[in-house]
C-alpha positions in Angstrom: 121.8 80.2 93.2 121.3 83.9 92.3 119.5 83.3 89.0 117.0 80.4 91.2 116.6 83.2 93.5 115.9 85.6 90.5 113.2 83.4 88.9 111.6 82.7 92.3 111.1 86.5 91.9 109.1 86.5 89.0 107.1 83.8 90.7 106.1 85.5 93.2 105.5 88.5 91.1 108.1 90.6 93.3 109.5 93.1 90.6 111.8 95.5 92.6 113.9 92.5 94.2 113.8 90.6 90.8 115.3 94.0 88.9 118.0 94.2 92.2 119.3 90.9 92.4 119.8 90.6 88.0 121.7 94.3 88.0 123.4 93.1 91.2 124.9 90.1 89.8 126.2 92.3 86.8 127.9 94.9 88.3 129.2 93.1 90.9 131.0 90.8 88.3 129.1 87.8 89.2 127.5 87.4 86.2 128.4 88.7 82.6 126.0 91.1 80.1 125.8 88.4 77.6 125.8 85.6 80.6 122.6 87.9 82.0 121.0 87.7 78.6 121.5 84.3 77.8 121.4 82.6 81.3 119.3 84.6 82.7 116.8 86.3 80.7 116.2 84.4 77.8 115.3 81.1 79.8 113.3 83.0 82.0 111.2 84.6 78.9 111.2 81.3 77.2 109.4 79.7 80.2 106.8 82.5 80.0 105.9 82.2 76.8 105.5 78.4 77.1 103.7 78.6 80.1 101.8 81.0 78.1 101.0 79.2 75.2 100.0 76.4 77.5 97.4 78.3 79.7 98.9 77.1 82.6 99.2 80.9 83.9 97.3 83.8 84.1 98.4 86.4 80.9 98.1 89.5 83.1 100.7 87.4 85.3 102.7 86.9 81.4 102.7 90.3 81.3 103.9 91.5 84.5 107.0 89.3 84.3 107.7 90.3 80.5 108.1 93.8 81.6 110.3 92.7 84.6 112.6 91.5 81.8 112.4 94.3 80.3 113.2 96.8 82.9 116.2 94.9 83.3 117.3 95.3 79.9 116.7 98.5 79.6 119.0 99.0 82.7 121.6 97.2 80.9 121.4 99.3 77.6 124.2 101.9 78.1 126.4 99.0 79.0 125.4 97.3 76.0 126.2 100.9 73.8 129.9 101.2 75.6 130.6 97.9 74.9 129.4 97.6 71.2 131.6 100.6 70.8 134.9 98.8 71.2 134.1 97.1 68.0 132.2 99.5 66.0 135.6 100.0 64.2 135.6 96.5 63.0 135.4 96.0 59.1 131.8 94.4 58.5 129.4 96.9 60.2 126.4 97.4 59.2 122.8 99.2 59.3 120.5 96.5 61.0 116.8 96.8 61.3 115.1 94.7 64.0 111.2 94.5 64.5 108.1 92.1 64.9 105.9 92.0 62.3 102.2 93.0 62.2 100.4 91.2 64.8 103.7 89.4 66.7 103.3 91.1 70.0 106.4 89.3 71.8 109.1 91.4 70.9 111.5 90.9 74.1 113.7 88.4 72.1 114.2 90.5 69.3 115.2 92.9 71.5 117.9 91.4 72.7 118.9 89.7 69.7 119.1 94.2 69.0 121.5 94.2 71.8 123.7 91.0 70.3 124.0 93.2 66.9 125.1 96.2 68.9 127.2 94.5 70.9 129.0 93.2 68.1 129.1 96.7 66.8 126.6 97.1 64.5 124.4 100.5 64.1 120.9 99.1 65.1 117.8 100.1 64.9 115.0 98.3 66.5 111.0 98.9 65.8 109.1 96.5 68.5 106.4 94.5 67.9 103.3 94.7 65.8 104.9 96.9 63.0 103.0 98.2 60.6 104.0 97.2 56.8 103.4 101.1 56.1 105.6 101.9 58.7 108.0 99.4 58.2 108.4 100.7 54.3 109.2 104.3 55.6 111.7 102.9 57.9 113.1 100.7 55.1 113.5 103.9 52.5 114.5 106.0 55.5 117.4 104.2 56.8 118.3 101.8 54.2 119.4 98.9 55.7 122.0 96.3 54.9 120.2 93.8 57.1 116.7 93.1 58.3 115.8 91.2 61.7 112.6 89.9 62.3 111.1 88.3 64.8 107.7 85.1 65.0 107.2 84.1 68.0 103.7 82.9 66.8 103.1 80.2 64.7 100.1 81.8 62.9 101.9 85.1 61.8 104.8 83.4 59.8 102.6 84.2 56.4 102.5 87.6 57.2 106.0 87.2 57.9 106.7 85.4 54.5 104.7 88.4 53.3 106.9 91.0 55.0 110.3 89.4 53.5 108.1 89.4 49.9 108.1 93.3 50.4 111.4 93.6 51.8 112.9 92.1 48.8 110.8 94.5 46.0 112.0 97.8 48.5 115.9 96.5 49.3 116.7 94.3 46.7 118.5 90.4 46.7 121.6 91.4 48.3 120.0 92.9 51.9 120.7 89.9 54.2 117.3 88.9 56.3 118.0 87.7 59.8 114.8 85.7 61.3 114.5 84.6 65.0 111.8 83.9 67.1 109.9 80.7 68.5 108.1 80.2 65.5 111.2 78.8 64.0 112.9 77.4 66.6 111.2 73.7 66.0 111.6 73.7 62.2 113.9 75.8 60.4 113.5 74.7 57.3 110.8 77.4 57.5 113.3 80.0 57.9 114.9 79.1 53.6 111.0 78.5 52.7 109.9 82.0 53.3 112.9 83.8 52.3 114.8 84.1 54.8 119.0 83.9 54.9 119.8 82.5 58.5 118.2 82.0 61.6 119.9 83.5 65.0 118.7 82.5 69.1 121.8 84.0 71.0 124.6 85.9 71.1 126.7 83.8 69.3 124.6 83.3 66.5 124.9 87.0 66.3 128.6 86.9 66.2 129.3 83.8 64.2 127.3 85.9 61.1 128.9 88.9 61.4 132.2 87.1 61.6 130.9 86.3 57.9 130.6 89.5 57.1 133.5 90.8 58.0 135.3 87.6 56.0 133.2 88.5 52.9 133.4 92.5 53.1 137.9 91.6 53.2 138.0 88.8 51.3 139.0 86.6 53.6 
């Protein structure tokens, strides 16, 4: 009932009750952090970009819900820092960078697929959407990685994102692990082994089940 009420929200383009009723179901207990992310959320940013891709709504009106979402994640970051804490002592953490590539411009999923990884304890870094490959390489030398997440939404920008993993590979090396996500994937993931990648995540436990695998392969397990 609360998350109907929630999306009737975005439907209606009514931001500051939208916002309310999401943070009011978490701290009130009624609904969990990775609950709101993946009931909530997701489904509703999902629908967007379908309606999107469809035409069957205005993109200003895209827009304005997209940053709905996003208030309410950003509302929900320190919880999301507190809690990855708890487990940032876990054998298995790791750097992680998470971006969009140049041109991908919907970078909401990758941003919580950020939040998963940090949740589950792992130092993240995240770059948004439309990153440069210049910026990209300084971020790469900079921070030196031991995992890259990238997200396509788009359907059109998975050669640049082949690309991307191309120069990835040359800067990190074989044994970096690259993480893709993103709509782009979702109907064929075959294209995710074709282009490079190592896996392909779309929730939280995605998130966890891999770095479950790192933690057996880092102890040997």
């Amino acid at each position: 009932m609360l998350y109907e009420k929630f999306v009737e929200c975005l439907e209606n383009d009514d931001k500051p009750n939208a916002v309310r009723i999401a943070l009011d179901a978490l701290e009130t207990g009624k609904v969990g952090l990775v609950e709101l992310y993946t009931e909530w959320l997701t489904p509703a940013q999902n629908k967007m970009e379908l309606e999107e891709r469809r035409e069957s709504v205005a993109i200003w009106k895209e827009h304005f819900r997209t940053s709905v979402v996003r208030t309410v994640i950003e509302y929900c970051y320190p919880r999301v820092v507190n809690d990855g804490l708890q487990n940032s002592d876990k054998k298995g953490r790791k750097k992680i960078l998470v971006f969009c590539p140049a041109e991908e411009y919907h970078d909401v999923g990758a941003r919580m697929i950020a939040d998963f990884f940090t949740l589950c304890g792992h130092q993240v870094y995240f770059l948004g959407a439309n990153t440069p490959p210049e910026a990209l390489l300084q971020a790469m030398v900079r921070l030196q990685p031991a995992v890259i997440a990238m997200g396509v939404s788009n359907y059109f920008n998975l050669v640049v994102a082949k690309r991307t993993i191309e120069d990835v590979r040359k800067i990190l090396g074989k044994d970096t692990s690259i993480v893709l996500g993103g709509a782009a994937f979702k109907e064929n993931l075959a294209v995710v082994k074709e282009i490079g990648g190592d896996c392909y995540v779309d929730s939280y436990n995605a998130v966890a089940r891999i770095t479950e695998g790192w933690e057996i392969d880092e102890t040997g397990i």
